[in-house]
Steps between C-alpha positions, in 0.01 A plus 500: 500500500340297238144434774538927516454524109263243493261682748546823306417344199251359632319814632608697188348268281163570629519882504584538106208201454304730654605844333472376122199324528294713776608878461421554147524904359243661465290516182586724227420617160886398332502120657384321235262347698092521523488602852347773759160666320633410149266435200783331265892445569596873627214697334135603643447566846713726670746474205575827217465218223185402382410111395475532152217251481267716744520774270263626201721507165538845313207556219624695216176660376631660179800548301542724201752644284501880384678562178720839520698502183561306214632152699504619827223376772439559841295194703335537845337233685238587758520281775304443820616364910221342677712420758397769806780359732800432238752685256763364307861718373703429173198286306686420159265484236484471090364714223420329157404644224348353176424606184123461311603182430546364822929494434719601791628873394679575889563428833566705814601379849487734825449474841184718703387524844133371566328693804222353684123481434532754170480519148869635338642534163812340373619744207789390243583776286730519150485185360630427207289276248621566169289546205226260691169644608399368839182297518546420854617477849573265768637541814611205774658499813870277450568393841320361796379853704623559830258627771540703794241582772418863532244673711411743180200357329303751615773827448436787283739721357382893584599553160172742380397608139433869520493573131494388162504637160462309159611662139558452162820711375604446142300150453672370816299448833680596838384437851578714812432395907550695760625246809501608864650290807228541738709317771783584740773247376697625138373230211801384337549505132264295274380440184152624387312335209200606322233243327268630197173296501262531179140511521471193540786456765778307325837694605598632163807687592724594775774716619752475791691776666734549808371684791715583757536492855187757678589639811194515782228747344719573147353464182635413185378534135541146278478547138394159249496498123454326199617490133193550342106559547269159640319343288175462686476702802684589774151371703711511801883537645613307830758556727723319656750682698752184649723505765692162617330527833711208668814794489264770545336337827734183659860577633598160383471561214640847438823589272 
C-alpha cells in the first residue's frame, strides 16, 4: 500500500512540475504582464490601450471667454489630436477663469471625448463670475489621459456645408448652415460650434448649438448667435461640426 502511493506520488509529482512551469496561458492584454507583441504592461501592440508614454500630449491652442450678460461667461478651448492611431473617452478637464487682475473669479470641471488626429472644441457655457470681468482663461487636462488604438486617423465625417447665411437683426449677428450627411450610415447627435476670427485672426467670439442626429442624405439647418455686434470684424467664421466618433464608428464603445 504505502510502495503504491509512493509510486503515484512519485509520477504525479512530475506531471504538475511540468504543467505550472511548462504550459503557461497564453498572452493577453488583462495579465498584468509585458508579454506577446506588447509595448508596455498590457497596452500597445495588439492591445485596445495605448502606452501613455508613446503618445503625443493634447495642445490646447486657445482658450477664451465670451461675456453674454452682466456676470455670465461662456469659455471654449480649442484643442488639437496629433495622434492618427489613438482616441481617448471621458477626458476630465478644468476651466479657470481670472479677472484683469490675474485673481481666480471661477472654476468649471467636465469631462469630453478627444477623437483622433483633429482639432475640437471644449465649450463650458453659463458660468457664473459675479461682478468680476474676466481677463483670462486657462484650460488643463486633470487626470492622466487614457488612449485607445483606433484605425480612424484618416476618417471623415460626410457631413457637407451646402449653405450659409450671415445677418445682422436688431444689432445682434446670427449665423445659419445648411448640413447634409453625404454618407449611408445616420450621424448621431452632436454639438456644432462656431469660431469668429478678426482680421487679424484672434477668435473673438463664439457660439455653440446642438445639431441633431442626420439621417443618410438629410439636411439640417443650425442656427448660432450672439448678444451683441463684434467689435472688429467678423474676418471669418469656422466650423466645427463634432461627433464622438469612437460611439459613432467602434462597437466597443457604443451606448
Amino acid at each position: 500500500m504505502i510502495i503504491g502511493l509512493l509510486l503515484i506520488f512519485l509520477v504525479v509529482l512530475p506531471l504538475v512540475y511540468f504543467a505550472f512551469t511548462k504550459i503557461k496561458p497564453m498572452p493577453n492584454c488583462f495579465d498584468r504582464r509585458k508579454n506577446g507583441n506588447e509595448v508596455g504592461i498590457d497596452c500597445g501592440g495588439a492591445c485596445v490601450l495605448q502606452c501613455p508614454y508613446t503618445k503625443k500630449d493634447v495642445v490646447v491652442i486657445f482658450a477664451r471667454a465670451q461675456k453674454v450678460a452682466d456676470g455670465l461667461y461662456n469659455a471654449i478651448a480649442l484643442v488639437e489630436n496629433k495622434n492618427t492611431d489613438a482616441f481617448a473617452q471621458s477626458v476630465s478637464y478644468t476651466f479657470k477663469l481670472y479677472d484683469e487682475h490675474n485673481i481666480p473669479v471661477a472654476i468649471r470641471n467636465g469631462q469630453t471625448y478627444i477623437n483622433p488626429n483633429t482639432r475640437q472644441v471644449i465649450f463650458k457655457g453659463g458660468i457664473n463670475v459675479g461682478k468680476h470681468e474676466v481677463g483670462r482663461v486657462v484650460v488643463e487636462f486633470t487626470k492622466p489621459i487614457t488612449w485607445f488604438s483606433t484605425s480612424l486617423g484618416s476618417y471623415v465625417l460626410p457631413l457637407a456645408v451646402s449653405e450659409s447665411n450671415y445677418r445682422v437683426i436688431n444689432d445682434k449677428p446670427m449665423l445659419n448652415y445648411t448640413l447634409e450627411n453625404t454618407g449611408y450610415d445616420t450621424i448621431p447627435a452632436g454639438n456644432s460650434v462656431v469660431v469668429v476670427y478678426d482680421s487679424e485672426n484672434n477668435a473673438t467670439a463664439f457660439s455653440s448649438t446642438i445639431m441633431d442626429s442626420l439621417k443618410p442624405f438629410e439636411k439640417q439647418i443650425v442656427v448660432f448667435s450672439w448678444p451683441s455686434i463684434f467689435k472688429n470684424g467678423p474676418f471669418r467664421f469656422e466650423l466645427y461640426n463634432q461627433v464622438n466618433l469612437a460611439e459613432f464608428k467602434n462597437k466597443q464603445f457604443k451606448k
